[in-house]
C-alpha positions, 0 to 999 in steps of 0.5 A: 250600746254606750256612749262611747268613741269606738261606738260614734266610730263603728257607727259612721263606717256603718253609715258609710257602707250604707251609701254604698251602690253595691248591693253586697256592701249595702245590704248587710250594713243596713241589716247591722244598723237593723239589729242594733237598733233596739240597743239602748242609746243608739238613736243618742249615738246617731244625735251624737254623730250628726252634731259632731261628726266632721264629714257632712255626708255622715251627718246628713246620713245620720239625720235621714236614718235618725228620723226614720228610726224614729218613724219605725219605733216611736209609736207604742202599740199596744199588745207590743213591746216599747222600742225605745226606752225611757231614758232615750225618749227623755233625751231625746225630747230634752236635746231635739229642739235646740240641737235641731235649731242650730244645725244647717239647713239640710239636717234641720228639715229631717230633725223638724220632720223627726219633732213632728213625728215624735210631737204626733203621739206626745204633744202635749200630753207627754210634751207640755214644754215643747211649745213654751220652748218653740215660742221662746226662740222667736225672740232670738232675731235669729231667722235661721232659729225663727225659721226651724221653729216655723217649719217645725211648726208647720209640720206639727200643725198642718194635720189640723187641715184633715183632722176629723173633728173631736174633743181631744182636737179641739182641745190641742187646738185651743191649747196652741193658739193660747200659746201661739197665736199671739207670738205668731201674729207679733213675729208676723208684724215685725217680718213685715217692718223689717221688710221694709226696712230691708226693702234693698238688702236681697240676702236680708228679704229671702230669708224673710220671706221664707218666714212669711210663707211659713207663717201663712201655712200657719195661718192657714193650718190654725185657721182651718178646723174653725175661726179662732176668736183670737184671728177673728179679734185680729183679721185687720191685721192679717187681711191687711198684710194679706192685702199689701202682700198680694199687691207687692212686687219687689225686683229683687225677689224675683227671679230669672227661672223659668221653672221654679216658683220663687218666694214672692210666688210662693207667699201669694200662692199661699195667701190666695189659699187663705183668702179662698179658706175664709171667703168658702168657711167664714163668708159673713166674717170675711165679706168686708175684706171681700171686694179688695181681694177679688180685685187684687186677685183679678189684677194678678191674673191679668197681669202674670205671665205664662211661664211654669214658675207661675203655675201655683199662684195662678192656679190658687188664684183661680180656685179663689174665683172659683169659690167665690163665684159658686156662692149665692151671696157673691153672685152678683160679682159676676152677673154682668154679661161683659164680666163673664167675657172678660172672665172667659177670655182673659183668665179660662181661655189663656189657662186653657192652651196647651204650652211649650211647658206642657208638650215637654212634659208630655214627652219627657217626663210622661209619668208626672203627666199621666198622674197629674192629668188622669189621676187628678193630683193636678190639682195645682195646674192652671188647666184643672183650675180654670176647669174648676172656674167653668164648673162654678161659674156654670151653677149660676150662668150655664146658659150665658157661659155655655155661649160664650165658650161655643164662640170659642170651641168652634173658631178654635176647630176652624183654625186647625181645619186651616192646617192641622199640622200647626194648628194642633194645639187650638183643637186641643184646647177646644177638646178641653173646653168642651171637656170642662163645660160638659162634665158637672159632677165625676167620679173615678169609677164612673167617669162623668155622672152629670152632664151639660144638657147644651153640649151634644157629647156624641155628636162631637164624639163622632165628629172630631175625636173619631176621625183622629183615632181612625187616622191610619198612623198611630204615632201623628199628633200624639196629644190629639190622640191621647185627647181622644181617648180620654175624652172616651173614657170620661164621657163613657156614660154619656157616649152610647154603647155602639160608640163605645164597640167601634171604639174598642178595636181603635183604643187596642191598635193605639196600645202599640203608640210610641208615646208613653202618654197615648199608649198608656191611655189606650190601655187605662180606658180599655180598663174602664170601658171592661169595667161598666156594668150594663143591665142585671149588673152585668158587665156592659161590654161582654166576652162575646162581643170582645171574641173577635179581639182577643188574640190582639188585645193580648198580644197588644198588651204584652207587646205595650210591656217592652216599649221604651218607659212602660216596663213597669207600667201600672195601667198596662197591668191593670188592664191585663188583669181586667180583660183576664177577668173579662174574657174568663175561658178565652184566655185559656188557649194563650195561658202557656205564653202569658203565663211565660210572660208574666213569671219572667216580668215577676223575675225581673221586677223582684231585683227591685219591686218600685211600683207597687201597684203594678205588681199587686196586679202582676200578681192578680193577673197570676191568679187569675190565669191560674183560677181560669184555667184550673175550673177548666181543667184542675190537672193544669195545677202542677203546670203552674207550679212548676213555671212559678216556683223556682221564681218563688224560691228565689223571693223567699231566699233573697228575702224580697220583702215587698213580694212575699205576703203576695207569694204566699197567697198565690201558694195558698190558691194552688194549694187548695187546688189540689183535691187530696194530698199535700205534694212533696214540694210544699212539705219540704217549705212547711218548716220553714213558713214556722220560723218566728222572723217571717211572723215579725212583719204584720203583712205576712200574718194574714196570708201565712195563716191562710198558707197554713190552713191549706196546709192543714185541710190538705194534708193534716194526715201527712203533717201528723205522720211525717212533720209530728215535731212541727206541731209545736211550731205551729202552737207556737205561732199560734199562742204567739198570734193570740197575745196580740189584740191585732192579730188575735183572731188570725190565732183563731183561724189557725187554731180552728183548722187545727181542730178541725182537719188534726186527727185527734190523736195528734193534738190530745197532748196539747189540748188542755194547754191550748185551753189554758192560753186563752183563758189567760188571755181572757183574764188579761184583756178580754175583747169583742173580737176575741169572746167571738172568735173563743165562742166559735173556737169552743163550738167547734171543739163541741162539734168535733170531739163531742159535748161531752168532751169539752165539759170535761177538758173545762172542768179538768182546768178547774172544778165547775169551770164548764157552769162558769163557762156557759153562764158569763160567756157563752148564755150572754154573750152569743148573740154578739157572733156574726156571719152565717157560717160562724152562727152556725157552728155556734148553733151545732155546737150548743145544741150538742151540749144540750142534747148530748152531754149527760151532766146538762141534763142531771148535775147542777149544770142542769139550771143552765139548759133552759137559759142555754136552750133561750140564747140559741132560740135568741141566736137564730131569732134576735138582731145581732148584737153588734154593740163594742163596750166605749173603752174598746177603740176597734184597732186597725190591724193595717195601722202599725207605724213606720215603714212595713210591707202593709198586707194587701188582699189580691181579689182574685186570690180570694179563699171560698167560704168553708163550712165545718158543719156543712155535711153534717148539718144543712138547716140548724133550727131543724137540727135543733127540733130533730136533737131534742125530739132524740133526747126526749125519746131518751128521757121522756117527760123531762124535755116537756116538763123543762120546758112548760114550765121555765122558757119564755113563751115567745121563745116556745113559740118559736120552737114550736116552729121549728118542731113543725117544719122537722116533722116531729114532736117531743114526748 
């Protein structure tokens, strides 16, 4: 594409179409933009565009599709062609930064992420100049410019904060803060003066104190691998405004909205983070600034209100006493008796009620409730916070804390005793306490796993929760309930099981709740509870204890599917997909209705797939209904497919990206359901799963492969008579999958079923060109995985067409190609296969070529038998070799850039192990004793003579054993 005027115009009518809310205007001009973008120039068209286009909608436009092309096209894989040339990455790196620096605010940030994309794979080898160029624009006195600079900055730096620690890091670290440390600490000085300066112009200090809070996250990214010499040199200076900051209140920062934290929140929100970073990581240096910031921080807490926008500043100002107080030298802080009150009733009691704020999320905005309160990613509200406070202060002072908060607990619960119906919110934050003060140490998986010895969980269990879920109406006091259940599915380990069974029935009539939060925790701890395991690794809670239930627990769970807001909610899924697997053969009288159920859900959400996990286990709770019912009766296969594959066809012709790699595994589980011959339905699909585009998407490579290897342990025959001009299709994507590093042994897995399940007759045409490819490839990058994957490739040739056979399509390549063969690869090299089924083969196949291949036994292959003979001897006997050469970095197959479908395995969907060699061969050793004592009957003498005087006598040792346990002797 040239730079040229009718190319910018082209561009923003696409651009506008793009915007468009109709599907049959937007769809086809996101797939112009798709095909066009690996033109030369168009990501500088699209630059172009959003510096001079005239409409500001185009060029906000241009900058979000600019940064996403970026993200999708910027790395180079390896294996992979580069897809953008080299002339557009120079200009782009060349124009990015100042153009990204003088465009407003909204174009800036997506040009900023687009750097730090960009700046993730070259800075600073393939960028040096970037950041001398980011440095220089801090003398401009422009805070517009200084701002983009800071914010680019950030988001180059801050993934110094979950980096692992390696050279090459600290390397690129040290780099910065050699260019950068200096100027940052400079401009960090001169904000604060003309801060003070500007102490009544309003306008003048928010954009100062947006570079502030910028600087800070800075601070705190440079700060956080380890303490820079530099920062430890200048600590007076940033502690100190640090300090000042913390204790600054200026009213024209502040502001009227309740909601949104303003920019003084902000910078003592971040300042409080950096303060807890040095006072956990670099106690000794930090402890003379220690005490003055203990106490601002205290007075902060005293002193802020209850309102929303404060929530982050109290919450990292809490984590910062947090940390503090868990550390042995700081104890003393806190040991005073009067200390700890003061600390329980002005800091974790307030942070602890339950507020206006937090009802209207409950109610409205129930989706962000759940993920903040169940998931953990309330990390920044004041309940977590004050939680975390309880749990340290407890490592030192459980006893004393743990009496104070008894105080508390039981005059709260009085008040609601008083009137419940106004007084609800104290028990709540009773719940909560006991909650905090009991749980030491948890995980997600098990609930609490350490617990308060003082707290006697059941006895509160029984007390005060049960009551509330026994109560007859399930819609009363919503939070108290979902109170309730999670208290069950926290202290799950603690509770005992009988507890636990009267629970069961309550949690599934709470499925029908109308708040989203309760009827959503019901069905997340009937998940949790199905998922314990109880003694022999058991579940705890089994089928038959769950028999009485079924027929509701069902029904309960499909109906929680058509309440208001739940449509697509994940944990009801999930659950379905648990107690599925749970309930196994019960389910099978009510898969006609849910299975009706779940097809129209999967039609419904195919329009526009948002939640992927609840439709990964959508598609989990599919196969399971179809594993149950087909081990019961396998007939009920072609019921399944004829409820699933109208909805099917319709995903692959509307191309729903997101749902098909799903699509073809649950086609894959079918398939192999059926016993011998491929249906016409599957046949008729078979061209279209070789088309090149649907291999393109790295998701679709590892269930396509499996599809296709159902395809061919089904039906080889009718492929072979009815389909024979497809099989270059099929080598086409298997010389396809072969070239890539990534996908090379899913290449194998499809060749291998070729092998095995074509007849012979089919494939001899192609043979010999397959055998080329992968010496090619071989010769050009030569792997771990893939020497592997070639070793078990030639055995299974060697045990399908014969030894004899595979000495011979080698040396027909090229003369003595078999001796070179054995020698470099597979004599040094076997010992590196792993997996039983692929040692195995590997052991069939060897000892095919000892036994029964002629030239083994009378050419100049012949010096080869006994290194052979030790390497398989080596193979049933030897560790395996699991050692990769250092320049083999193991490549992530899931790690491809950009936005596509990553590929996720449904358990339930699971492929069962095959085993080529099965029938013929049981015990490979005993194989190996029975072939040769065949082969000596053939030729007597010469086995014995080989092998007295050539193999290692650890090695003959070995195979006397196996002689032995065949019963035979070699003559």
């Amino acid at each position: 594409m040239e730079l040229s005027d009718a190319n910018l115009q082209t561009l923003t009518e696409y651009l506008k179409k793009t915007l468009d809310p109709d599907p049959a205007i937007r769809r086809p001009a996101e797939k112009f933009l798709e095909s066009v973008e690996g033109s030369q120039n168009y990501p500088l068209l699209l630059l172009t565009l959003l510096e001079k286009s005239q409409e500001n909608v185009i060029k906000v436009c241009a900058s979000v599709t600019f940064k996403n092309y970026i993200k999708r096209n910027w790395r180079i894989v390896e294996d992979e062609p580069n897809k953008i040339c080299e002339s557009d990455r120079v200009a782009i790196k060349a124009n990015i930064v100042p153009l990204m620096l003088s465009s407003p605010e909204q174009i800036q940030k997506q040009l900023s992420d687009a750097i730090s994309i960009i700046g993730r794979e070259d800075f600073p080898q393939k960028w040096p100049d970037l950041l001398t160029e980011m440095v220089n624009r801090f003398q401009s006195g422009d805070f517009h410019v200084i701002n983009g600079v800071l914010r680019t900055a950030h988001s180059l730096f801050k993934r110094y904060r979950h980096e692992f620690k390696s050279n090459e890091l600290w390397t690129e670290i040290k780099l910065v803060l050699d260019a950068f440390a200096l100027p940052l600490t400079n401009l960090f000085k001169a904000t604060i003066e003309l801060c003070s300066t500007h102490a009544n112009d309003a306008s003048a200090l928010k954009v100062l104190f947006s570079s502030l809070i910028l600087i800070a996250k800075l601070f705190y990214s440079l700060n956080f691998q380890d303490l820079p010499e530099f920062f430890e040199d200048n600590m007076e200076t940033w502690m100190t405004n640090f300090h000042s900051l913390l204790t600054l209140d200026n009213k024209l920062l502040q502001t009227d909205d309740e909601e949104e934290a303003g920019l003084l929140e902000l910078l003592k929100s971040q300042i409080c983070d950096n303060a807890a970073l040095y006072a956990q990581k670099y106690d000794e240096e930090f402890q003379p600034y220690l005490p003055r910031f203990v106490t601002a921080i205290w007075n902060l807490l005293v002193t802020t209100g209850q309102e929303v926008k404060y929530d982050l500043l109290v919450s990292n100002a809490i984590q910062f006493l947090a940390s503090v107080c868990e550390r042995p030298h700081y104890k003393h802080l806190f040991e005073d008796q009067n200390t700890l009150t003061s600390i329980c009733e002005k800091v974790i009691v307030p942070n602890m009620e339950f507020r206006a704020a937090d009802e209207e999320a409950f109610e409205d905005n129930s989706e962000e409730y759940i993920r903040r309160d169940l998931e953990g990613s309330d990390i920044d509200t004041r309940r977590r916070a004050a939680c975390d406070l309880v749990r340290g202060l407890c490592k030192f002072f459980e006893g004393p804390v743990t009496g104070i908060f008894s105080g508390y607990v039981n005059s709260m619960l009085q008040e609601y005793a008083k009137n419940p119906t106004v007084n609800w919110k104290h028990k709540d934050a009773a719940i909560y306490l006991v909650t905090s003060l009991a749980s030491k140490a948890q995980t997600q998986k098990h609930g609490i796993t350490q617990a308060n010895e003082l707290v006697n969980l059941t006895e509160f269990f029984v007390n005060h929760i049960q009551p509330d879920l026994k109560s007859a109406t399930v819609n009363e006091f919503p939070v108290l309930k979902a109170d309730g259940i999670k208290y069950i599915m926290i202290f799950r380990n603690q509770v005992p099981k009988e507890q636990l069974l009267v629970s069961i029935p309550l949690l599934i009539n709470h499925l029908q709740a109308e708040s989203i939060v309760v009827h959503t925790y019901a069905a997340h701890a009937l998940e949790r509870l199905f998922t314990m395991r109880g003694t022999n690794n058991a579940t705890l809670i089994t089928a038959a204890e769950m028999a009485p239930f079924v027929e509701v627990l069902l029904t309960n769970l499909f109906k929680a599917l058509t309440l208001p807001g739940s449509s697509e909610n994940e944990y009801i899924m999930k659950a379905i997909m648990r107690s599925f697997s749970l309930l196994q053969e019960s389910i099978i009288p009510y898969i006609p209705s849910v299975i009706t159920q779940l097809t129209q859900k999967l039609l419904a959400v195919s329009k526009n797939p948002s939640k992927p996990h609840f439709n990964h286990y959508m598609f989990e709770s599919i196969c399971l209904s179809i594993r149950i019912t087909c081990k019961a009766n396998p007939e009920a296969v072609g019921s399944f497919e004829e409820a699933l594959f109208l909805v099917f066809t319709e995903i692959l012709q509307n191309d729903v990206q997101e749902f098909i790699p799903y699509v073809f595994q649950v086609m894959s589980l079918l398939l192999e359901m059926h016993k011998n011959e491929i249906p016409s339905s599957y046949m008729a699909l078979f061209p279209h799963l070789l088309q090149p585009v649907l291999w393109e998407r790295t998701g679709n490579i590892p269930p396509l492969v499996r599809l296709l290897q159902a395809y061919l342990e089904r039906g080889a025959s009718t492929i072979a008579s009815a389909a024979a001009d497809k099989i270059p299709g099929l080598l086409g994507v298997f010389q396809k999958l072969i070239a890539s590093k990534a996908n090379d042994h899913q290449g194998f897995y499809l060749l291998n079923s070729i092998i095995e399940h074509m007849p012979p007759e089919s494939v001899d045409q192609y043979r010999k060109q397959i055998f080329i490819l992968l010496f090619q490839r071989l010769q050009n990058s030569k792997t771990t995985k893939f020497i592997k994957s070639f070793l078990v490739f030639i055995n299974l040739y060697c045990v399908r067409y014969g030894a004899l056979a595979l000495q011979e399509i080698f040396d027909s390549i090229q003369p003595k190609m078999f001796g070179m063969v054995l020698e470099k690869i597979i004599i040094p090299e076997i010992q590196k296969v792993s997996g039983q089924v692929e040692k195995k083969i590997c052991a069939v196949g060897i000892t095919k070529i000892l036994t029964e291949c002629p030239p083994m036994m009378d050419t100049e292959y012949t010096k080869l038998w006994i290194p052979l003979l030790q390497a398989l001897i080596g193979l049933f006997e030897l560790p395996e070799d699991d050692t990769i050469p250092d320049e083999e970095h193991f490549i992530d197959i899931e790690d491809t850039p950009g936005y596509q479908t990553a590929f996720s395995q449904l358990a339930f969907a699971g492929k069962k192990e095959h085993d080529p060699v099965g029938q013929m061969v049981n015990n490979p050793r005993i194989h190996l004793a029975q072939s040769l004592h065949k082969l000596s009957t053939a030729c007597p003498g010469r086995v014995l003579s080989m092998l007295s005087t050539s193999l290692n006598a650890e090695a003959l040792q070995y195979l006397q054993g196996y002689l032995q346990a065949a019963s035979v002797s070699l003559l």
